[in-house]
Structure formats: C-alpha cells, structure tokens
VEXBA-953342 format. One record per atom (N, C-alpha, C, O): y, x, z; residue number from 1; residue in three letters; atom name. Coordinates in pm, 1 decimal, always signed. Each point is the difference from the previous one (the first is absolute). Layout:
<nodes>
(node (Y,X,Z),NUM,"ALA","CA")
...
</nodes>
This chain:
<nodes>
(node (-119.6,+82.2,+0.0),1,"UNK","N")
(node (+119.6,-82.2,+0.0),1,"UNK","CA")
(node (+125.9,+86.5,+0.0),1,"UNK","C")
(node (+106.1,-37.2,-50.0),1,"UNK","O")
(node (-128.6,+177.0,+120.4),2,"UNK","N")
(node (+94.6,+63.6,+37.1),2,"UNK","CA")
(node (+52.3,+57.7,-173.6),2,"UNK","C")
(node (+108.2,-21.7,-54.4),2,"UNK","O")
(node (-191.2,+75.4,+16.2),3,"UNK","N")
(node (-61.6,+101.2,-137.3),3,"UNK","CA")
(node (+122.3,-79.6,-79.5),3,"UNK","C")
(node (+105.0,+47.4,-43.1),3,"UNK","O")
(node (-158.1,-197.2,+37.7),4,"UNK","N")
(node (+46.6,-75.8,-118.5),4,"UNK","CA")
(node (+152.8,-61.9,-8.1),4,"UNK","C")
(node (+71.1,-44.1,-90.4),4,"UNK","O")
(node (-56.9,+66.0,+247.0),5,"UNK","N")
(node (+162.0,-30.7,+8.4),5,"UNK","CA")
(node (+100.7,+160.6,-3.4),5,"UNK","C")
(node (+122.4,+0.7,+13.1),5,"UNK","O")
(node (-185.5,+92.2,-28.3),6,"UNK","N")
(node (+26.7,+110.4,-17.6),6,"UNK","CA")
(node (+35.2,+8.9,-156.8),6,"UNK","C")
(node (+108.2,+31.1,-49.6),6,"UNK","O")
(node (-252.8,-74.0,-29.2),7,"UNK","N")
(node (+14.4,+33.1,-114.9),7,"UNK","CA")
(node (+133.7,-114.3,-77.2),7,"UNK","C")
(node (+80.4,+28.6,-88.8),7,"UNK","O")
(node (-94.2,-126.8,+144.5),8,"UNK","N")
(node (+83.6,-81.3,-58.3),8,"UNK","CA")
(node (+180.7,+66.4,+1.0),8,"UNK","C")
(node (+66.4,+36.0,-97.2),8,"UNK","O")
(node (-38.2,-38.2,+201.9),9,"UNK","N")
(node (+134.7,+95.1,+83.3),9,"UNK","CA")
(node (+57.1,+97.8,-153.9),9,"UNK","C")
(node (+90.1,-8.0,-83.4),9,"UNK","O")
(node (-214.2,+102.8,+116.2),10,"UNK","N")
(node (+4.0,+130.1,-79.8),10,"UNK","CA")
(node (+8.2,-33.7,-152.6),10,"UNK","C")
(node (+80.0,+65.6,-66.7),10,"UNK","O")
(node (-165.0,-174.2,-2.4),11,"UNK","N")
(node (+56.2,-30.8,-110.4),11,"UNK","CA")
(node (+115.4,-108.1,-68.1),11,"UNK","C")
(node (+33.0,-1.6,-118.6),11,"UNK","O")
(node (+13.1,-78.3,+215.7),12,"UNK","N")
(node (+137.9,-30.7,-4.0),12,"UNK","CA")
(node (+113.6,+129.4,+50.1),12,"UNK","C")
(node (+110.0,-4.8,-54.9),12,"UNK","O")
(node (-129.9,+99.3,+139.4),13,"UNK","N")
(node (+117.9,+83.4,-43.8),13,"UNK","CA")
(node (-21.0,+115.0,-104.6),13,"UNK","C")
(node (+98.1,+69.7,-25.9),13,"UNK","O")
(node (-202.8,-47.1,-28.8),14,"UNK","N")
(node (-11.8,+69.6,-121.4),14,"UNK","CA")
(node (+56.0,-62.7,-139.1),14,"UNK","C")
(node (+46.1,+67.8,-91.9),14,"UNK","O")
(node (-58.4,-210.8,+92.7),15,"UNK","N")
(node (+5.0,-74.7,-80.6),15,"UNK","CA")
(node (+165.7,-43.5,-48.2),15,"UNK","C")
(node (+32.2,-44.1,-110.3),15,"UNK","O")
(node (+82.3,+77.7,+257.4),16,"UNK","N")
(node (+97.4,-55.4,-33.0),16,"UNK","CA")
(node (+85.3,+121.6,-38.9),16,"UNK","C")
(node (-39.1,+109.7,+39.7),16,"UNK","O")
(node (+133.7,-115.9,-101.3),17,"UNK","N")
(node (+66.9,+108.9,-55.8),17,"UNK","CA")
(node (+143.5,+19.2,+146.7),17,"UNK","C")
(node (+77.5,-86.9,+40.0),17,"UNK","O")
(node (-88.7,+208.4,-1.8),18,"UNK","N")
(node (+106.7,+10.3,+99.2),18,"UNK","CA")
(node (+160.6,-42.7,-4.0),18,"UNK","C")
(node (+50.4,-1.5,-112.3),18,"UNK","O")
(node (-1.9,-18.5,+176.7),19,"UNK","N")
(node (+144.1,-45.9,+26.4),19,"UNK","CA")
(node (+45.6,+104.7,-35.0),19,"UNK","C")
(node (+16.3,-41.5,-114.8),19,"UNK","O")
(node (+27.0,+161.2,+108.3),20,"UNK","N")
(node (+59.1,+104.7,+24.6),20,"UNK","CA")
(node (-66.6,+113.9,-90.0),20,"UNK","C")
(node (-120.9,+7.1,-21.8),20,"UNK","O")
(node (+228.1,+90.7,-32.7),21,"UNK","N")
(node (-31.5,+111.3,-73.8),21,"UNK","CA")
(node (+45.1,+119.3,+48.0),21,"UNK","C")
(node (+117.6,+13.9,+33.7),21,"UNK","O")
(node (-210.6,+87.4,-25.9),22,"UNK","N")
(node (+11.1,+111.9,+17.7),22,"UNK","CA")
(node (+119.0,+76.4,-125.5),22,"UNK","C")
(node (+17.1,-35.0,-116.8),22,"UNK","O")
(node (+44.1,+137.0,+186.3),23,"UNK","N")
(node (+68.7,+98.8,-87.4),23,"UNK","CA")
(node (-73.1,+61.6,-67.9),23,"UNK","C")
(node (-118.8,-17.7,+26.7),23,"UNK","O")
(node (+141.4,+88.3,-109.9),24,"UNK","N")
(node (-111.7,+99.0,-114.6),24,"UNK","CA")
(node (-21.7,+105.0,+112.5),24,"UNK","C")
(node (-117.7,+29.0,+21.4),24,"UNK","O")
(node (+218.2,+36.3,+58.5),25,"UNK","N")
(node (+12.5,+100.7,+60.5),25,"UNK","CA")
(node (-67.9,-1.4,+149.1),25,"UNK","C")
(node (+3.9,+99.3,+72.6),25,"UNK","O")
(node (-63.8,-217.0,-36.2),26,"UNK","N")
(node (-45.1,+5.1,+127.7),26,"UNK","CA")
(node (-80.6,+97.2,+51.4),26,"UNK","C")
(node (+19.9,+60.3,+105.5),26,"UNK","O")
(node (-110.4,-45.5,-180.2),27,"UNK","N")
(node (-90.7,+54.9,+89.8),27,"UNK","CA")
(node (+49.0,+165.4,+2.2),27,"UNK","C")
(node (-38.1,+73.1,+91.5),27,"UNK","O")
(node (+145.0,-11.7,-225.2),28,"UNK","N")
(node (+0.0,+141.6,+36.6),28,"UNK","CA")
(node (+133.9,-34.2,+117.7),28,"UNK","C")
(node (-12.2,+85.2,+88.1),28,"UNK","O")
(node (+134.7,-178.4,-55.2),29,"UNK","N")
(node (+33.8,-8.6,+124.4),29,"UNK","CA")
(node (-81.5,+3.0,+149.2),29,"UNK","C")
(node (+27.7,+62.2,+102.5),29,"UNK","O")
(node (-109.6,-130.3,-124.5),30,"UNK","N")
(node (-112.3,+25.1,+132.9),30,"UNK","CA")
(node (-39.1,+136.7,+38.6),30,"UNK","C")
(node (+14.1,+48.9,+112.1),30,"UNK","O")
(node (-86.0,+32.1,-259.6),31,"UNK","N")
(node (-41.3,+98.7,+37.6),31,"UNK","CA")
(node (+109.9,+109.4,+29.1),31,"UNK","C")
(node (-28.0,+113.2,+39.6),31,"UNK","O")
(node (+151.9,-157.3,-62.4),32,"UNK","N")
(node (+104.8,+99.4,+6.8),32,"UNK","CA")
(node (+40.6,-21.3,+145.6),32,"UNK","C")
(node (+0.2,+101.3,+70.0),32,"UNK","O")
(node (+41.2,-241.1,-2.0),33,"UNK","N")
(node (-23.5,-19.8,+121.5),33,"UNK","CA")
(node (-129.9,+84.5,+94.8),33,"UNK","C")
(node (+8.0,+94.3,+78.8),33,"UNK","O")
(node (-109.6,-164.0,-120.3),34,"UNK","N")
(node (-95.6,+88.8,+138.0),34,"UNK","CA")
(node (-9.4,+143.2,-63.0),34,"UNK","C")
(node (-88.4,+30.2,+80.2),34,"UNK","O")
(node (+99.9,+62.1,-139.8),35,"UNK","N")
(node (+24.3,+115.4,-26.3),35,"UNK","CA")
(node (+127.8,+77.2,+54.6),35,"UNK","C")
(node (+6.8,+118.3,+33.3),35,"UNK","O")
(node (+82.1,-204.7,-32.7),36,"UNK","N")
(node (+144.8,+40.1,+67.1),36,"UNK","CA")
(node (-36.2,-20.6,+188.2),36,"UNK","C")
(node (+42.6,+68.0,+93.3),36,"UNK","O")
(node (-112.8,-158.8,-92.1),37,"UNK","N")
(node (-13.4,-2.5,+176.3),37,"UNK","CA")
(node (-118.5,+45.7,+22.0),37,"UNK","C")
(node (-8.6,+25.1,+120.2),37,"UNK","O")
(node (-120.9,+7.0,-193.6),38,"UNK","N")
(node (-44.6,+136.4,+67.3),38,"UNK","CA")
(node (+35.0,+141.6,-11.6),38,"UNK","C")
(node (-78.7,+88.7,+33.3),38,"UNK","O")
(node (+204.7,-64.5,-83.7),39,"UNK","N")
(node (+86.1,+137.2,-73.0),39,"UNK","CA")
(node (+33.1,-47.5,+145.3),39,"UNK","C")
(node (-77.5,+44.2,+84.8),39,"UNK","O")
(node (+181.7,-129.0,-37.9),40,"UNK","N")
(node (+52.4,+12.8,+87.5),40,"UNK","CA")
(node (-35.1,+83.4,+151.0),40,"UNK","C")
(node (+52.2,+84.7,+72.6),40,"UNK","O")
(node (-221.1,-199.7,-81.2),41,"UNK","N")
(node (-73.5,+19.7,+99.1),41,"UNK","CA")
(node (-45.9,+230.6,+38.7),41,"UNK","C")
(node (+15.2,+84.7,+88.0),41,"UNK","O")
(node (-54.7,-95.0,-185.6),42,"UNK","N")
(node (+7.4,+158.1,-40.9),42,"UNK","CA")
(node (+97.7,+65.0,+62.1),42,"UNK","C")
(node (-16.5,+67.0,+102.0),42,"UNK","O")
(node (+143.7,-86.9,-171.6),43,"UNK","N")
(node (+118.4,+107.6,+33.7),43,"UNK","CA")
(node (+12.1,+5.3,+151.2),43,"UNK","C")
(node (+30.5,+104.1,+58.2),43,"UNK","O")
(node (-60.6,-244.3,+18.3),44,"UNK","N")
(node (+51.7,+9.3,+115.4),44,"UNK","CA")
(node (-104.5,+70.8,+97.6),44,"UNK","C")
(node (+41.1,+67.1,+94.7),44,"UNK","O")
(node (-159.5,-81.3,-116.9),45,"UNK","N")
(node (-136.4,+111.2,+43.4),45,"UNK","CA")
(node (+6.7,+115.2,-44.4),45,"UNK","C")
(node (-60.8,+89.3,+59.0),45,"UNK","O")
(node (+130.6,-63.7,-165.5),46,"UNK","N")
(node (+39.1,+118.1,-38.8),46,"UNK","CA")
(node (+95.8,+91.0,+130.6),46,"UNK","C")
(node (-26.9,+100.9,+65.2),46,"UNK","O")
(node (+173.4,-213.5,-68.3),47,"UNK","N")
(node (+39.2,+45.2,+113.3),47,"UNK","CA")
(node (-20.2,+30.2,+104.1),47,"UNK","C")
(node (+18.6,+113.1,+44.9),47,"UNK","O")
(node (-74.6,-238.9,+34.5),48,"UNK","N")
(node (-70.0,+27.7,+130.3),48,"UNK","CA")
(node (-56.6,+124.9,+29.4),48,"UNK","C")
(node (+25.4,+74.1,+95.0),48,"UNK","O")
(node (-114.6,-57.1,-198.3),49,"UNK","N")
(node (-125.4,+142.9,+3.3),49,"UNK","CA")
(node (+98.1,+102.6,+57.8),49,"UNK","C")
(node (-1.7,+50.9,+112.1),49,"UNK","O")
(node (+114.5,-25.9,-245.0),50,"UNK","N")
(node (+115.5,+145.9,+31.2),50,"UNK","CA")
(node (+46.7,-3.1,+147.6),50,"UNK","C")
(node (+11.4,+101.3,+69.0),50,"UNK","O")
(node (+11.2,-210.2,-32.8),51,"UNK","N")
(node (+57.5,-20.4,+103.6),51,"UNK","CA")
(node (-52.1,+77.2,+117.5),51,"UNK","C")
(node (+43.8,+83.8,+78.8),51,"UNK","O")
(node (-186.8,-165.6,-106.8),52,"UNK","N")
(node (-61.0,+31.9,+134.4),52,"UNK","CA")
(node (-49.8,+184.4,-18.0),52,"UNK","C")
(node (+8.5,+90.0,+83.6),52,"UNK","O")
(node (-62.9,-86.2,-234.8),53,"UNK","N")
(node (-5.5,+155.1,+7.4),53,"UNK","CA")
(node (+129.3,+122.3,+35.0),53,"UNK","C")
(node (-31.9,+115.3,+28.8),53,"UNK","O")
(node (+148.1,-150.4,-34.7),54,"UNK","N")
(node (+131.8,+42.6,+64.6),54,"UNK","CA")
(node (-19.9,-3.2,+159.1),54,"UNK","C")
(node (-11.7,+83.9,+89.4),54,"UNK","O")
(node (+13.5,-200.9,-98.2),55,"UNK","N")
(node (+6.6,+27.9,+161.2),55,"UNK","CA")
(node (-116.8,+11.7,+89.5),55,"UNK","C")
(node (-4.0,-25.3,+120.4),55,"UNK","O")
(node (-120.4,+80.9,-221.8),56,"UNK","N")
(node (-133.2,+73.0,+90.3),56,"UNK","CA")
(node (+37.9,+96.7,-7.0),56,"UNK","C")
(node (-25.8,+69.4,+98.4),56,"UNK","O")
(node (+107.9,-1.3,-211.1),57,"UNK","N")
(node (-12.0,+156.5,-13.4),57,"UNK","CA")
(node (+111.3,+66.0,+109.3),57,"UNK","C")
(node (-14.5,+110.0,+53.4),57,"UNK","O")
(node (+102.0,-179.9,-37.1),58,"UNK","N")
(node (+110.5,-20.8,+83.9),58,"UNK","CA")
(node (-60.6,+22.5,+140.0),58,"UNK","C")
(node (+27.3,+84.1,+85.7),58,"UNK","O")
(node (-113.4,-179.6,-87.6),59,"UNK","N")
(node (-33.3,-31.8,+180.7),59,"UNK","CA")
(node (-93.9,+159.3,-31.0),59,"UNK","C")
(node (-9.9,+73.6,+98.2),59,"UNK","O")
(node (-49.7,-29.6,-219.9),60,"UNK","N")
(node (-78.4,+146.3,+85.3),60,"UNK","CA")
(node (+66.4,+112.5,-37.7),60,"UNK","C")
(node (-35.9,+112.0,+36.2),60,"UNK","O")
(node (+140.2,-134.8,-113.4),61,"UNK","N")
(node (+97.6,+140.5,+10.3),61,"UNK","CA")
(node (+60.0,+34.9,+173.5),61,"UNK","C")
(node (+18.5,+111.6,+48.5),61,"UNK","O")
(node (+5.5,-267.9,+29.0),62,"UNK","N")
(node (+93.7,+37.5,+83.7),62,"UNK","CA")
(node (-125.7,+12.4,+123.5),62,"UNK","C")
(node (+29.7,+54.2,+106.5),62,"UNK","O")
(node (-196.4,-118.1,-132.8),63,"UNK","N")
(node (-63.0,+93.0,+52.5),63,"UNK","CA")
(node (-77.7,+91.3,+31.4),63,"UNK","C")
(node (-64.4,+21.2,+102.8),63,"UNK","O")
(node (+80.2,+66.5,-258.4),64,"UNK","N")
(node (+5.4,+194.7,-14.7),64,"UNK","CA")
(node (+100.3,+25.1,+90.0),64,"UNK","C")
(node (-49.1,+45.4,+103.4),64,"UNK","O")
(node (+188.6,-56.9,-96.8),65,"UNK","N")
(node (+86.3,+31.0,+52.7),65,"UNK","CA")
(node (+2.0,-23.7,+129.4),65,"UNK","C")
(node (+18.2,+98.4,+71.7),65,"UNK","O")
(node (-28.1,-172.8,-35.2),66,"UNK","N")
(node (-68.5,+4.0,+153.4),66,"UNK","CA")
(node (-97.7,+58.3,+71.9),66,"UNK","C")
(node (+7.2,+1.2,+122.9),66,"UNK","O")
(node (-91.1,+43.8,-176.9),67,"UNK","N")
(node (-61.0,+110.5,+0.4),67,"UNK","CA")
(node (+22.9,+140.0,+43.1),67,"UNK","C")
(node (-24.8,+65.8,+101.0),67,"UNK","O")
(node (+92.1,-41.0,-237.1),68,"UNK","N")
(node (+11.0,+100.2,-70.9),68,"UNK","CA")
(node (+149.1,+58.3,+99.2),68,"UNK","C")
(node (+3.9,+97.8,+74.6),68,"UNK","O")
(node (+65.3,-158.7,-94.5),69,"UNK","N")
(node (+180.7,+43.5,+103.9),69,"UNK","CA")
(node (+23.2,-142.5,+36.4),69,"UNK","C")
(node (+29.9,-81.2,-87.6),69,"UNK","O")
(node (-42.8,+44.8,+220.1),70,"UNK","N")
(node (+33.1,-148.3,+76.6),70,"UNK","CA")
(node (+135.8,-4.7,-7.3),70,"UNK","C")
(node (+53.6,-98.9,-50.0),70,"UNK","O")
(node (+34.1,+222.7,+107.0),71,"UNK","N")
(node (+122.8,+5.9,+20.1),71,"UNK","CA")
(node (+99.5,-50.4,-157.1),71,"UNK","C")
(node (+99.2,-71.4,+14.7),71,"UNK","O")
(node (-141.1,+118.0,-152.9),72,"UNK","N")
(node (+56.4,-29.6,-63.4),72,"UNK","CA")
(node (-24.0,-168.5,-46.8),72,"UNK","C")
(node (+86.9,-52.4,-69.7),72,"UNK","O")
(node (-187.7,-13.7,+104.8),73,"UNK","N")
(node (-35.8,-111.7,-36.0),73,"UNK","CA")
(node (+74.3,-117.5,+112.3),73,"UNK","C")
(node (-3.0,-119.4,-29.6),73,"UNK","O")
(node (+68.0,+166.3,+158.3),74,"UNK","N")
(node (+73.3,+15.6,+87.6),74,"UNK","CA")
(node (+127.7,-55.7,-28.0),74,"UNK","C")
(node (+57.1,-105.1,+28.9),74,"UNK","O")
(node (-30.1,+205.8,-92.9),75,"UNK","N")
(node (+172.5,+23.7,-24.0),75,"UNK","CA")
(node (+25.0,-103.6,-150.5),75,"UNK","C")
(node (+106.4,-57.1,-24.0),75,"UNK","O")
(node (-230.5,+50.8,-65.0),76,"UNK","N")
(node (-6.5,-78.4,-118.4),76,"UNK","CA")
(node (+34.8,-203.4,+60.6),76,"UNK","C")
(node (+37.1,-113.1,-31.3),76,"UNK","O")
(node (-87.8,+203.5,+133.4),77,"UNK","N")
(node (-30.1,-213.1,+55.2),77,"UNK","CA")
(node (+145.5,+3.7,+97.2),77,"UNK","C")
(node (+52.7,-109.0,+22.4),77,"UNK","O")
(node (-12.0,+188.6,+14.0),78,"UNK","N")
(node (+133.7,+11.1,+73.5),78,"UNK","CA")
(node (+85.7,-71.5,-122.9),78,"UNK","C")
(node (+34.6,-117.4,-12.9),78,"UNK","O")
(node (-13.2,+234.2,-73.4),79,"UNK","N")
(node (+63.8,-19.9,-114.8),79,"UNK","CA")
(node (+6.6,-109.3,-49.2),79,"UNK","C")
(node (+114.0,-39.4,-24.7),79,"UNK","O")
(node (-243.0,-62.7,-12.8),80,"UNK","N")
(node (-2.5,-151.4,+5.3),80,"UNK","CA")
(node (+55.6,-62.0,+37.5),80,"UNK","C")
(node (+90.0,-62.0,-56.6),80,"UNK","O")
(node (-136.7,+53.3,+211.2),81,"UNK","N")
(node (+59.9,-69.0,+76.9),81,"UNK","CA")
(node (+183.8,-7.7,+24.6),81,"UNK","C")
(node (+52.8,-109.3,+20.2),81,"UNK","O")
(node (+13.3,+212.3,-24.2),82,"UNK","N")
(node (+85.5,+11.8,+51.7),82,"UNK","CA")
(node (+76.6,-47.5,-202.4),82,"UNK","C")
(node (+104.4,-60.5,-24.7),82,"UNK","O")
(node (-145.7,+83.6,-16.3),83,"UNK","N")
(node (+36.4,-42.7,-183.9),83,"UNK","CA")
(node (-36.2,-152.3,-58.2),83,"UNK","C")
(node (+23.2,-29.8,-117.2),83,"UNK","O")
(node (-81.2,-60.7,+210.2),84,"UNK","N")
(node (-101.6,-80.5,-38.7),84,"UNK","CA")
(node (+63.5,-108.4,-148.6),84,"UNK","C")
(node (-60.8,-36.5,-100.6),84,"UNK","O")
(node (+166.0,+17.8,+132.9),85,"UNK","N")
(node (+53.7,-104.3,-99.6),85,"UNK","CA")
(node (+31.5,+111.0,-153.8),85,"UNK","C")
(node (-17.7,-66.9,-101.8),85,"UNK","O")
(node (+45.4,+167.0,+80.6),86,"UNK","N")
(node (+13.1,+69.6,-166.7),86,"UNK","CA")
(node (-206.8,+9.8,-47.7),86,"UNK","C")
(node (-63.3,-11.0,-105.1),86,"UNK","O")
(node (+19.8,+41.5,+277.3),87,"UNK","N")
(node (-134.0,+2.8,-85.2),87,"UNK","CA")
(node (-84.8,-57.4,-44.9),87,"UNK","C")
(node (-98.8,+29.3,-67.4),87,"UNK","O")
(node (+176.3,-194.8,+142.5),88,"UNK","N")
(node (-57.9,-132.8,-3.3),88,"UNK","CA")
(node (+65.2,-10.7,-154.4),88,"UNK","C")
(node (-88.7,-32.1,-79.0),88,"UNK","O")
(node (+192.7,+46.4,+27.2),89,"UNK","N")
(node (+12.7,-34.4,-125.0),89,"UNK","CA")
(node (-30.3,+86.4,-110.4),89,"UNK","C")
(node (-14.2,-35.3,-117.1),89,"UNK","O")
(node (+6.4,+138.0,+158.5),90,"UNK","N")
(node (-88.0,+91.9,-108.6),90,"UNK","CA")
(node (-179.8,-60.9,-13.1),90,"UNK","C")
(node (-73.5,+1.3,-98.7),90,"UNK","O")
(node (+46.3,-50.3,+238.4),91,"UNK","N")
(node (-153.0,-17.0,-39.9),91,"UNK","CA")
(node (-8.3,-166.7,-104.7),91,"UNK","C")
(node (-94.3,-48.3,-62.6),91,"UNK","O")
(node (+200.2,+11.8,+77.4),92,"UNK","N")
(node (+13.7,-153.5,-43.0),92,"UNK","CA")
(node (+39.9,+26.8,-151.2),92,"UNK","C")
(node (-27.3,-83.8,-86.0),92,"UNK","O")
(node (+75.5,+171.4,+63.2),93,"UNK","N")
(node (+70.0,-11.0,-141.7),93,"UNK","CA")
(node (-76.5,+70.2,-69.0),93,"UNK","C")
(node (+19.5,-28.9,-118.0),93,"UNK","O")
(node (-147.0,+156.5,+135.4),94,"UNK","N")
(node (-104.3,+16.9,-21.0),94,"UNK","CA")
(node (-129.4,-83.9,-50.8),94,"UNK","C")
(node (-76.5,+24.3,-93.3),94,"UNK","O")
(node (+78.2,-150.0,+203.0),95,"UNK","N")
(node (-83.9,-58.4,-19.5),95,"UNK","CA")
(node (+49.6,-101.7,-100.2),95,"UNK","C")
(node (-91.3,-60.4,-56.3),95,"UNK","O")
(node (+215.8,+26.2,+19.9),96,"UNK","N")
(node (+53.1,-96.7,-51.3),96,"UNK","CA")
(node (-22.5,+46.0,-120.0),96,"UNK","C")
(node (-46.3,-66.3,-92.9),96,"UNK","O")
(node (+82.0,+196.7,+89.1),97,"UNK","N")
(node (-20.6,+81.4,-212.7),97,"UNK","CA")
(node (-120.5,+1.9,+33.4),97,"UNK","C")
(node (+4.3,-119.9,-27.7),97,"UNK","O")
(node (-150.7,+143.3,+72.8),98,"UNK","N")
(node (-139.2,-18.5,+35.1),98,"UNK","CA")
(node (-27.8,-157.6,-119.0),98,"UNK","C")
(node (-53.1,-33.5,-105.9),98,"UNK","O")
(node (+120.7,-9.3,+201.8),99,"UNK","N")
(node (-17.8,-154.3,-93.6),99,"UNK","CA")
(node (-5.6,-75.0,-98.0),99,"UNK","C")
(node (-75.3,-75.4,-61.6),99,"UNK","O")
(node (+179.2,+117.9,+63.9),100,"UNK","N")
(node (+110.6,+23.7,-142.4),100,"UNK","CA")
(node (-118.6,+3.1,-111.0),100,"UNK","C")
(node (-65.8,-77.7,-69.1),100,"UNK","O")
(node (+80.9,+223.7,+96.9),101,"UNK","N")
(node (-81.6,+69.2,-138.5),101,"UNK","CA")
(node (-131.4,-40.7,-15.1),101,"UNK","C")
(node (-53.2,-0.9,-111.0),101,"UNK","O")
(node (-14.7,-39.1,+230.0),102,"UNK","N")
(node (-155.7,-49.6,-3.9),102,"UNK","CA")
(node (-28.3,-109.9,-46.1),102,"UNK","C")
(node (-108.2,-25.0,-53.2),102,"UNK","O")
(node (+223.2,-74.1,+70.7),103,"UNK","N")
(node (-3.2,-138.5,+29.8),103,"UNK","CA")
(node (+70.3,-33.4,-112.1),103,"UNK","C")
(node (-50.3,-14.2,-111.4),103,"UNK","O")
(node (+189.2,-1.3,+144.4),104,"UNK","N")
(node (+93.8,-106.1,-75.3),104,"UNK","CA")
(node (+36.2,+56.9,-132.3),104,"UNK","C")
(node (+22.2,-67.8,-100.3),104,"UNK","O")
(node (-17.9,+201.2,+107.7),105,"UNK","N")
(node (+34.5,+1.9,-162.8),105,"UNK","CA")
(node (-139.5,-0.3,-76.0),105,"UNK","C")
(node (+4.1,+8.4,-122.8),105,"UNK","O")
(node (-120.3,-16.9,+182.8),106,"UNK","N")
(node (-119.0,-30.8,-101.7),106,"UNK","CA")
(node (+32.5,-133.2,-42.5),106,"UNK","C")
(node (+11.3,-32.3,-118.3),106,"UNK","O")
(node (+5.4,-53.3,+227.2),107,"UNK","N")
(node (+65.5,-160.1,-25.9),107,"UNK","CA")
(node (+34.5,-29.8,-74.2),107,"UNK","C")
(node (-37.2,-92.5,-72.2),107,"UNK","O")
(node (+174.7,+204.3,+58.1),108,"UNK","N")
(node (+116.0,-78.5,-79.2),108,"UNK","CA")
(node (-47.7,+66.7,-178.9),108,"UNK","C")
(node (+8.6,-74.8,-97.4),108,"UNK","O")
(node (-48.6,+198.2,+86.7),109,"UNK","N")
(node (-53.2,+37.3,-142.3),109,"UNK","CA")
(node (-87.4,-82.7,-73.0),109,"UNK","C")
(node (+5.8,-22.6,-120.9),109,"UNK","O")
(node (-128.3,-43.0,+243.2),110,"UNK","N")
(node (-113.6,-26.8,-119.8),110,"UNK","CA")
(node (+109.8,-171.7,-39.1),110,"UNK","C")
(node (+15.9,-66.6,-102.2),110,"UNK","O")
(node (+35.6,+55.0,+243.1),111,"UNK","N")
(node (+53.7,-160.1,-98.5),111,"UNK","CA")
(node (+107.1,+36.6,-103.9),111,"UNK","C")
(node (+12.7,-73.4,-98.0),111,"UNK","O")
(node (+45.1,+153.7,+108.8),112,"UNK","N")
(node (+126.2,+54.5,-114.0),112,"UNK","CA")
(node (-85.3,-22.0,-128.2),112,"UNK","C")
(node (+47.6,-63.1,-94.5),112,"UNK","O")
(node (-189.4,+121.4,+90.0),113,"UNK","N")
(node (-99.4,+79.1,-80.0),113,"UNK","CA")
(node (-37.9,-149.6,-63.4),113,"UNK","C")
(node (+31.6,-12.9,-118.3),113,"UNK","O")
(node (-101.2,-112.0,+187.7),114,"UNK","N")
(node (-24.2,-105.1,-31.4),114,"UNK","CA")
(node (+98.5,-106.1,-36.6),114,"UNK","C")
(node (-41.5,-115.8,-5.0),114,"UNK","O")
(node (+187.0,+144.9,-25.5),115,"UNK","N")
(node (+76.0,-80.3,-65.9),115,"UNK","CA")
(node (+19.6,+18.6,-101.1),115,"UNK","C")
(node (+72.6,-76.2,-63.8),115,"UNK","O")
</nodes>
C-alpha cells in the first residue's frame, strides 16, 4: 500500500513540468560558491597552523633561553613588562599582516579572479 502511494507521488511529480527555471549558469555558480568556502575554510587552517607554529617556536626559544642565561630571559620579560602597550601593538599588527596575507587577500583575488 505503502510502495503504491509512493509510486503514484513520484510519478505525478516527474510528470509535471516545474514552475521555475534554472539559469544556464547554475550549477558552475554553486560550484564556484562551495569552492570559494572550502578555499576559505583552508586559508583560515592555514592560518591557525602559522600561528600556533610561531608561538611554539616562541614558547621554546624563550625556553633554550632559560636555560641557557635565566638572567637575560629576565631582563627580556622586564623589558615587556615595563613596555607592554608598543609590544602589545607590534604583536597585534603582526598578527593582523599574518592575516591579511593568509586570509583576506586570498579572498579578495580569487573573487576579483571569478568576476
């Protein structure tokens, strides 16, 4: 009973001609869509990765240096501290061109590229 009200369904909407027309161009818009948002997806794992590999190499440069001369690793974190806001914007504007280049201008080329 189930089968036959199935089959019936399925050949009345095969049968009727749709309301609505597709563009010629649909489907390479689609694929240009999910290609552009897994590009996206990419660049930004792209980033992340650098990120975090920066600031592993970071966290074991400063501990060789601790190690190696405490006193100068010391005076480095003095230096920080007592500097905190130029180094807070040097690390920000770093990470901001980080971005930039990983991220948004891939963005903005491939769509430049697809118009």
């Amino acid at each position: 009973m189930k089968n036959d009200r199935l089959i019936e369904i399925i050949e009345r909407s095969v049968g009727v001609e749709p309301n609505f027309v597709l563009p010629a161009d649909f489907a390479q818009r689609v694929t240009t869509a999910v290609v552009g948002h897994e590009q996206w997806k990419t660049d930004l794992q792209e980033y992340f990765y650098l990120a975090t590999i920066v600031i592993t190499l970071l966290a074991a440069a400063s501990g060789i240096y601790y190690l190696m001369d405490k006193e100068l690793l010391i005076r480095t974190m003095n230096f920080f501290a007592s500097n905190w806001a130029p180094v807070t914007f040097v690390i920000l504007t770093l990470n901001f061109i980080l971005f930039v280049d990983k991220v948004v201008l891939r963005l903005l080329f491939s769509r430049s590229k697809n118009n």
